[in-house]
N, C-alpha and C positions, 0 to 999 in steps of 0.2 A: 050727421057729420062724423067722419072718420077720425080718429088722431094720427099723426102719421110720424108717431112715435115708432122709431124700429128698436130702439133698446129700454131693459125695464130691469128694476131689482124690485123685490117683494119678501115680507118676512112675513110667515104662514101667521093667518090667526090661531088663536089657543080657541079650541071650540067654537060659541059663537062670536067671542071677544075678539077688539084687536087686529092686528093685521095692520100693513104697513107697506105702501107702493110709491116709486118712483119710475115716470117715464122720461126719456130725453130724445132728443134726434139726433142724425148722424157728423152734424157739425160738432157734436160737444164732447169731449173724453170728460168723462166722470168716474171717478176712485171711491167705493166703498172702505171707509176706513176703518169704522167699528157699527155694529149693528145689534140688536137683541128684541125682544118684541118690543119695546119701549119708544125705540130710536133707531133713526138710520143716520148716521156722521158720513159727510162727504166734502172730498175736494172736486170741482170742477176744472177743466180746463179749456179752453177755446185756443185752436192754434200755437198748440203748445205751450200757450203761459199761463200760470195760476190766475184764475179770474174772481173765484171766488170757494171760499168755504160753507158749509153750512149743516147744521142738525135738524131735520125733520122729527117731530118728536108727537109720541101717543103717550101723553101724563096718566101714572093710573089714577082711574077714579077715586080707591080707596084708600082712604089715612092711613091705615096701616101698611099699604107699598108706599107711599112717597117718599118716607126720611125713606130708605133701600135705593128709589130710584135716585133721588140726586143724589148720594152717594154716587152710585154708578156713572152717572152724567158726569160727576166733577171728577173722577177718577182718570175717567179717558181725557175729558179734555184740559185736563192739566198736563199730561203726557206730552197731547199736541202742542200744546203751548211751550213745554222745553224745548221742541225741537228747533 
């Protein structure tokens, strides 16, 4: 079976790690708003009205990234959130 997904964002893996993909189809406008290998933050839109938000997310596996990562996480989407 095919996907017939025409559009896609992806964030390279580091080595063998990681890595991060999104597909959509041609009904949907979708905005990458902040990215890093961790995470992809998106606004979607259908027919030109906000439909939905949302964070795709790769947690790292090791204790010692997590407090770094949500840092980062709560960073951005506090941002969003003033807006």
């Amino acid at each position: 079976m095919k996907m017939k997904m025409k559009n896609a964002f992806y964030v390279e893996p580091l080595g063998i790690a990681g890595g991060l993909a999104l597909w959509w189809n041609h009904e949907v406008k979708l905005s990458v708003l902040h990215y890093d290998k961790n995470f992809i933050d998106i606004i979607m839109y259908v027919n030109g009205e906000t439909e939905w938000s949302g964070t795709f997310i790769y947690a790292p596996p090791y204790e010692d990234e997590k407090q770094d990562f949500w840092e980062r996480l709560g960073t951005f989407r506090n941002d969003v959130n003033a807006k």
